[in-house]
C-alpha positions as CSV (number, residue, x, y, z in Angstrom):
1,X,34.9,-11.0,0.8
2,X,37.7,-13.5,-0.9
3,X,36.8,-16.7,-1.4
4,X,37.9,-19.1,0.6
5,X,40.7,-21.8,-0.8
6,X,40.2,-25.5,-1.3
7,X,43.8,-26.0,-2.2
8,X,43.0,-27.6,-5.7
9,X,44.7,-26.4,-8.6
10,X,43.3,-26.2,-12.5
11,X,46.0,-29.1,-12.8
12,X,44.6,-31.2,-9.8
13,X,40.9,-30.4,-10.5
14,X,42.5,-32.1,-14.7
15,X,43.7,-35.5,-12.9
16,X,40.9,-35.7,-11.0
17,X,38.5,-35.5,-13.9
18,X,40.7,-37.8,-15.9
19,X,40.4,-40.3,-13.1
20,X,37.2,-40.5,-13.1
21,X,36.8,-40.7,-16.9
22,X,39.2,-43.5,-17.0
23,X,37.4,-45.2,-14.4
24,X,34.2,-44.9,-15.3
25,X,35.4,-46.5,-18.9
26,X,36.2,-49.4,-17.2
27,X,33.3,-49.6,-15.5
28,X,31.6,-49.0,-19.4
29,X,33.8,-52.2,-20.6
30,X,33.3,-54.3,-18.0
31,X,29.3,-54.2,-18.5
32,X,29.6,-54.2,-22.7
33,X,31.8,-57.4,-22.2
34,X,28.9,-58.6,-19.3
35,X,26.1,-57.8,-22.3
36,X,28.3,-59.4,-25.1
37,X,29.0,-62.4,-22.9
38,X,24.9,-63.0,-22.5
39,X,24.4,-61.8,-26.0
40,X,26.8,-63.3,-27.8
41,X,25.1,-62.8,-31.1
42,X,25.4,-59.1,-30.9
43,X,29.3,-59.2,-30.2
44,X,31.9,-56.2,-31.2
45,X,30.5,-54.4,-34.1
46,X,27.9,-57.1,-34.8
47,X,26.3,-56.8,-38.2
48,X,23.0,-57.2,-36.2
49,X,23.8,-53.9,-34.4
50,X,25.2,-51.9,-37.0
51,X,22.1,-52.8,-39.5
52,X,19.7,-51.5,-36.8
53,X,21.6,-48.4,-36.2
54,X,21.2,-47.6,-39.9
55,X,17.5,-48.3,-39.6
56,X,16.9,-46.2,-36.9
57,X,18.8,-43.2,-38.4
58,X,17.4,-43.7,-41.9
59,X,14.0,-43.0,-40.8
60,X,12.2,-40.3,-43.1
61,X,8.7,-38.8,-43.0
62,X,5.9,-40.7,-44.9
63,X,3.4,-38.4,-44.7
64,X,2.6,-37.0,-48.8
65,X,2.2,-33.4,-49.4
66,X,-2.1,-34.5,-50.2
67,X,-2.0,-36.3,-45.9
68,X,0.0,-33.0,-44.4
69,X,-3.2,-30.9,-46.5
70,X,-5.7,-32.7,-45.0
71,X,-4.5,-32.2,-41.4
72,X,-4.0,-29.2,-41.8
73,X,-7.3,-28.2,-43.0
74,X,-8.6,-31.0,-40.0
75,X,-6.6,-28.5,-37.2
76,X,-8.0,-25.3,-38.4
77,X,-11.1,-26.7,-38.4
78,X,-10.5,-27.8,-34.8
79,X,-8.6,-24.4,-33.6
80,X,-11.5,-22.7,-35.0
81,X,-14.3,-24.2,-33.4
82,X,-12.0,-24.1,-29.7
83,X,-11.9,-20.7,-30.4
84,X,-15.7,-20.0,-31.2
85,X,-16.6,-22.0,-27.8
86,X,-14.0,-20.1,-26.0
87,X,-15.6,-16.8,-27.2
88,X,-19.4,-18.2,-26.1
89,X,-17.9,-18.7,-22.6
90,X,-16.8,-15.5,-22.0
91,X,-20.4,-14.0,-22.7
């Protein structure tokens, strides 16, 4: 059975899409310059803002080789006993 026709092109479908990206940036601007406006101490590439960013991403694991040991050794000790009452319940 063919497919019935909507009349849109691949170049129509394009325009459309970059319609809606252009309007939805605006949109995007509009509310950074609304957050900006009641936040003025973050403003456009605010030190404040770019500091945090790098915090955020710089973020590294804590835990020494001694702490990951210990849990492990703490969740085979727990799997194992889940186990052992799993195994009495089926008796």
């Amino acid at each position: 059975m063919p497919k019935p026709s909507s009349g849109l092109t691949a170049g129509k479908l394009k325009e459309f899409a970059r319609k809606g990206a252009e309007h939805a940036l605006q949109e995007l601007r509009a509310e950074i310059t609304a957050i900006e406006r009641a936040f003025p101490e973050l403003g456009r590439g605010g030190q404040a803002v770019r500091q945090s960013v790098a915090k955020a991403t710089k973020r590294a694991r804590t835990m020494s080789a001694a702490a990951r040991k210990a849990v492990s050794q703490r969740m085979k000790k727990y799997w194992a006993e889940r186990r052992k009452a799993k195994a009495k319940m089926k008796r």
